[in-house]
C-alpha positions in Angstrom: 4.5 -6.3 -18.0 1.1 -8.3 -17.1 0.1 -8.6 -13.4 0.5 -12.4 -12.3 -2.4 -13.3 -9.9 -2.4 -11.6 -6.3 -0.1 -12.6 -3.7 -1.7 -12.5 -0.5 -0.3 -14.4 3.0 -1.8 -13.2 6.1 0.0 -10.9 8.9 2.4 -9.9 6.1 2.3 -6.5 4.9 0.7 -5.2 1.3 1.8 -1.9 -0.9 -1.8 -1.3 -2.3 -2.4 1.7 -5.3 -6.1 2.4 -6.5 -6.4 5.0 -9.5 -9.1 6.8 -10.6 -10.2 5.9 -13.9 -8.4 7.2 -16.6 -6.3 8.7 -14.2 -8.8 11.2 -13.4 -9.3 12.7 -10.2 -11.2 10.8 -7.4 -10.8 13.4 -4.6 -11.5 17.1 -5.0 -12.1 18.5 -1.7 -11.1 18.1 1.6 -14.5 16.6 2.6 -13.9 14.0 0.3 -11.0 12.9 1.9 -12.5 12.8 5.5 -15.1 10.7 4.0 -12.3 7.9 2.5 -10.1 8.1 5.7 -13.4 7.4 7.8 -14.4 4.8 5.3 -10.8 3.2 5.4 -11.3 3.1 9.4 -14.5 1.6 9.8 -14.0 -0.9 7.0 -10.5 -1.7 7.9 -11.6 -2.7 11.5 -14.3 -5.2 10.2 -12.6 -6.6 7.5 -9.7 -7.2 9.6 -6.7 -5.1 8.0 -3.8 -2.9 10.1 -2.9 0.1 8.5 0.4 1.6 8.9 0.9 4.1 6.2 -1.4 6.1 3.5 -1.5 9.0 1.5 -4.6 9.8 -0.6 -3.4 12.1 -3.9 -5.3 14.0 -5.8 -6.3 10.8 -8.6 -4.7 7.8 -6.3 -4.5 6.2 -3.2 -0.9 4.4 -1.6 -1.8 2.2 1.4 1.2 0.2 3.5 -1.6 -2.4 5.5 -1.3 -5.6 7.3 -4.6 -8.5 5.9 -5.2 -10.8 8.8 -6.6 -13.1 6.1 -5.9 -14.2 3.1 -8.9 -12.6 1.8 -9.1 -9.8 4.2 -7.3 -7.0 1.8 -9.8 -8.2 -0.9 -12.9 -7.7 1.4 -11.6 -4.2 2.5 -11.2 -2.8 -0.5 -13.7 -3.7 -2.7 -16.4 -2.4 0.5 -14.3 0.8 0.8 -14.4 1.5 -3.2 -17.9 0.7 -3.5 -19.1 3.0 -0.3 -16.9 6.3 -1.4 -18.4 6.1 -4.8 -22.0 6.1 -3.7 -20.6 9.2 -1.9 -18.9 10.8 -4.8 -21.9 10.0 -7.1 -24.8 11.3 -4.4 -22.4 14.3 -3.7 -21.4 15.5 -7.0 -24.6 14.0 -9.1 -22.8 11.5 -10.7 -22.7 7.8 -12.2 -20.8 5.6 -13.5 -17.3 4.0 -12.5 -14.6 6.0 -10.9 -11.5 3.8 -10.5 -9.6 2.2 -12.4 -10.3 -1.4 -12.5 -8.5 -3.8 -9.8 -6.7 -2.0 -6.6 -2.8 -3.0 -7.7 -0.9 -4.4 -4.9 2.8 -6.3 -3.4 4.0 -8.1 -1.1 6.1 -6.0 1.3 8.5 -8.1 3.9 11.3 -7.7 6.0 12.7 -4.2 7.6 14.6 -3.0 4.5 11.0 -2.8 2.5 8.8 -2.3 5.2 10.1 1.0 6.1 11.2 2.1 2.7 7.9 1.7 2.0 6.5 4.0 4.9 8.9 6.7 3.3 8.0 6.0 -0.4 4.5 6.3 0.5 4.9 9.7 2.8 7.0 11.5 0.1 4.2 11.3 -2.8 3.6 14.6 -2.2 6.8 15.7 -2.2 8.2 14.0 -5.3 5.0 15.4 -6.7 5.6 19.3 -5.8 2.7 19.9 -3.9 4.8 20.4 -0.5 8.4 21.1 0.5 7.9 18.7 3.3 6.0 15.6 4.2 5.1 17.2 7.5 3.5 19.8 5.8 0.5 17.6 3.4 -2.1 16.8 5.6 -4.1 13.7 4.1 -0.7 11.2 4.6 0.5 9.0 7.8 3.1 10.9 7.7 2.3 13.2 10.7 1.0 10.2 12.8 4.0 8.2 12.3 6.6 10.8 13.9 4.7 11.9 16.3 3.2 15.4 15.4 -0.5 14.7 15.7 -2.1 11.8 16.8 -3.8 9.4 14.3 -6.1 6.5 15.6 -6.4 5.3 11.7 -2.5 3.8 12.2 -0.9 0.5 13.4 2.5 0.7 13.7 4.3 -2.4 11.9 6.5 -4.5 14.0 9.5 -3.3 11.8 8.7 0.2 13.1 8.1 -0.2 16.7 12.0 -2.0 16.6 13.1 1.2 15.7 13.8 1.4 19.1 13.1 1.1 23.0 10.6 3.6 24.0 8.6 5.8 21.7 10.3 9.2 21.9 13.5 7.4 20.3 11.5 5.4 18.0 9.7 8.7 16.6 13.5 10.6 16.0 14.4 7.0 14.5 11.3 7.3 12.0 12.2 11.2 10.9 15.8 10.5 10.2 14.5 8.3 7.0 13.0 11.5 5.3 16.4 12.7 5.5 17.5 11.4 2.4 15.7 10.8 -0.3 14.7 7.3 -1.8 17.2 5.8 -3.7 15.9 5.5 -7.8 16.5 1.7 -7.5 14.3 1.0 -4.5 11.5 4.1 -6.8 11.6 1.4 -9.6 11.6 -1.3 -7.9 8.6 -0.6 -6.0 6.4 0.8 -9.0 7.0 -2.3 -10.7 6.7 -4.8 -8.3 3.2 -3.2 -7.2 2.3 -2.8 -11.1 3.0 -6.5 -11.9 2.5 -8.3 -8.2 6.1 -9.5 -7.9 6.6 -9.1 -4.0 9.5 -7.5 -2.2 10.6 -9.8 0.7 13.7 -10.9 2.5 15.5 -13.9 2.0 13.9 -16.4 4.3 10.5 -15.9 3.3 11.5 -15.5 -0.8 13.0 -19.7 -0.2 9.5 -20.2 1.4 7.6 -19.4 -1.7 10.0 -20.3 -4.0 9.5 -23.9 -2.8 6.2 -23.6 -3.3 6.8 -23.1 -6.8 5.5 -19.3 -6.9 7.5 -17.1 -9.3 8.8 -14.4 -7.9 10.4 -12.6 -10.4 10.1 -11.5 -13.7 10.9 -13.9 -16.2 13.9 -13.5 -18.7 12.5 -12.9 -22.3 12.5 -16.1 -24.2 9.6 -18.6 -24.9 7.6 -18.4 -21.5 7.8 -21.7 -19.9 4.5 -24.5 -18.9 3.2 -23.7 -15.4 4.1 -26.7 -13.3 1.7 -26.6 -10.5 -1.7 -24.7 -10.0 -0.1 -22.2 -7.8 1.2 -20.1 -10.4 -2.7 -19.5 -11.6 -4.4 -19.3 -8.1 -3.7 -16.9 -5.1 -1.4 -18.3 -3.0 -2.8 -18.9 0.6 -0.9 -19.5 3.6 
């Protein structure tokens, strides 16, 4: 299904994927990954983007963040890709691109995404095999969320600081959602709504932009229908 054009409203969250090309691997040591994560600080600070939740794979990148402009997200990763491949091309003598194309990115709203998405996001390496345990793959938020080393990379998201009261609570809160798995219909409906831009938000927010005549959804198959206004062909900006 083609990716409609980005979706972007400041101080609401973003699911963000980057691939390497071809699938291919875009980090292969541990060094590589410090560099990215320092990289992701630095730029995230000055282009104006709160990060709650990450996890760099071995050939992709998940990031939950928060654009304080519409164009913030934009600005912070283009700067960030371009910087860790001058790294990767100086360090392993190499040229040429490395990912694949434009970052792929959602809409994420309300608390029933916002923290499924934490836990989609910290169980990559799980689902993948390469741990038993989120607690137990280093290069996620995973740790810094609950509490079992301290990460000055993170923000916490307003849905996860009403968790609860004071923070010890909060942090139990946070654990109990690795618990359980993810449920395959939230799995699928993430994937695809970061694949083709189609957001994930609650009610109040989904009548907001459906008045402004943004689809939100996947159309039925059928002969596709005339855009009505220019906001289905140009980022929406709020």
């Amino acid at each position: 299904m083609p990716r409609q054009a980005r979706l972007v409203l400041p101080d609401v969250a973003l699911h963000v994927v980057q691939r390497g090309h071809n699938r291919n691997a875009c980090f292969w040591h541990d060094t590589d990954r410090m560099v990215y994560l320092t990289l992701l600080y630095d730029m995230s600070k000055q282009k104006g983007c709160a990060v709650h939740a990450y996890v760099l794979m071995t050939n992709h990148v998940h990031l939950l963040l928060t654009p304080r402009t519409s164009d913030s997200c934009a600005r912070l990763m283009r700067n960030l890709g371009q910087q860790y491949v001058q790294y990767v091309n100086r360090r392993y003598e190499r040229s040429g691109t490395l990912w694949e194309g434009r970052y792929r990115s959602c809409l994420v709203e309300s608390s029933e995404y916002v923290l499924a998405c934490h836990r989609y996001i910290e169980l990559n390496p799980v689902r993948a095999g390469m741990v038993p345990t989120p607690d137990a793959y280093r290069w996620s938020s995973h740790n810094g969320n609950t509490g079992l080393a301290e990460n000055k990379l993170l923000t916490r998201h307003c849905e996860y600081e009403a968790l609860s009261l004071d923070d010890g609570s909060r942090r139990a809160a946070y654990r109990q959602f690795f618990d359980h798995a993810d449920e395959p219909q939230f799995l699928e409906a993430i994937r695809e709504s970061t694949n083709t831009g189609f957001p994930l938000i609650g009610e109040p927010l989904k009548a907001r932009l459906a008045a402004s005549g943004r689809q939100l959804e996947p159309r039925k198959p059928g002969p596709a229908a005339q855009p009505t206004s220019d906001l289905l062909s140009a980022e929406l900006q709020f």
